[in-house]
Structure formats: C-alpha cells, structure tokens
C-alpha positions in Angstrom: 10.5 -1.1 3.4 7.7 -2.9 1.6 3.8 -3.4 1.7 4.8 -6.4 3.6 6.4 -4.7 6.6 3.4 -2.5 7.4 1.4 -4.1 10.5 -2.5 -4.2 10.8 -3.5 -0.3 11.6 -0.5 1.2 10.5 -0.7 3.7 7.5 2.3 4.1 5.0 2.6 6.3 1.6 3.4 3.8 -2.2 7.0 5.5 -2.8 7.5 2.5 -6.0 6.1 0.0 -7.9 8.8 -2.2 -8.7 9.6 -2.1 -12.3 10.8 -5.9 -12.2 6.8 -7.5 -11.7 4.8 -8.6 -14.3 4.1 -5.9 -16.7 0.4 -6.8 -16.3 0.5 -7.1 -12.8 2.3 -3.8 -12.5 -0.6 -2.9 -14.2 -3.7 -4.0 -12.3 -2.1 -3.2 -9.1 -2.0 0.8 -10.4 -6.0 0.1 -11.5 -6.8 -0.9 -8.1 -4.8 2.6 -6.5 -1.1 1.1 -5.6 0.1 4.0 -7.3 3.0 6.3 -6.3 2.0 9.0 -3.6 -1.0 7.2 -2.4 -1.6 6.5 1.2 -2.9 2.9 2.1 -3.5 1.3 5.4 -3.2 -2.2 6.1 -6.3 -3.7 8.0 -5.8 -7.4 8.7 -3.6 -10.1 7.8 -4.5 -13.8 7.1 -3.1 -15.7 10.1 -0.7 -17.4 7.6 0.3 -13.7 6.9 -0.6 -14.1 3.4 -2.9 -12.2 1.9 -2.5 -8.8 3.1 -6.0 -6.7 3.5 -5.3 -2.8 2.9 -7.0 -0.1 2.1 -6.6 2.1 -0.8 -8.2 4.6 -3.1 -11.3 4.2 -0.7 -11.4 0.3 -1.3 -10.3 -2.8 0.5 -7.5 -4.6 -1.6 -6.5 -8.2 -0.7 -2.8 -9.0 -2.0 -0.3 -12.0 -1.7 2.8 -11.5 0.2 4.4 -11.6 -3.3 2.8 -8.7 -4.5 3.1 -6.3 -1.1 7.0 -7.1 -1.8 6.9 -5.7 -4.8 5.3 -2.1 -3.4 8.5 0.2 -1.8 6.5 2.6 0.8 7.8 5.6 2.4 6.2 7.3 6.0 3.1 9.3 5.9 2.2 12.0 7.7 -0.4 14.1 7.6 -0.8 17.3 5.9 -0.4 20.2 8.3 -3.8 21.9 9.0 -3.5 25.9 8.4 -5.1 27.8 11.1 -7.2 30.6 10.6 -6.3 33.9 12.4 
C-alpha cells in the first residue's frame, strides 16, 4: 500500500521512500517528516483526489497523488500502555 490508499482519518506508519523518485524530491519529502517509521494521518483530500492533506511531524503536508505513490506505508498501531501495579 501507498500514501494514496489511506482515506481521510485513517492513520498509517512510512515503511519506504521509494528509491526510484527524484533524488531531490526524495529529499524534501524526508525534510518535511515522510521518513521511515513515522506515523502520518491523512486529513482531507481535494475532491479531484489530488492533493492529498496529511499530517506529519506535527504539520499539515499537501502532496500530489504522484508523490503519495511514491511513500510504501505499513499499519500503525499504538504503543501498548504499561500499567502500573
């Protein structure tokens, strides 16, 4: 799965950036927080679906369809919560 399969409210984890985009793409995207292991939520979608609005790092990222392709995720889940005896 890609960026561009997550729906509006749903919450994935960035397994890989794609080592075929742009070099300088590649890099900007990790500047902005689409880096492996980080969780990111997609809020909205333009009603053409393209650009994607997610969150990430604590700030709201717009990309093209183009560039979510490019972004391999993985499931998050939560960390489990220790309880204290």
């Amino acid at each position: 799965m890609t960026l561009c399969d997550v729906k509006p409210g749903e919450i994935a984890c960035i397994a890989l950036v794609e080592d075929a985009l742009d070099p300088v793409v590649r890099r900007r995207l990790g500047a902005l927080g689409f880096r492996e292991g980080e969780q990111v939520t997609c809020l909205r979608r333009a009603p053409m679906g393209s650009p994607i609005l997610f969150r990430v790092c604590g700030a709201e990222v717009c990309l093209r369809k183009e560039q979510a392709r490019s972004v391999r995720i993985g499931e998050w889940s939560p960390a489990p919560v220790a309880s204290v005896s």
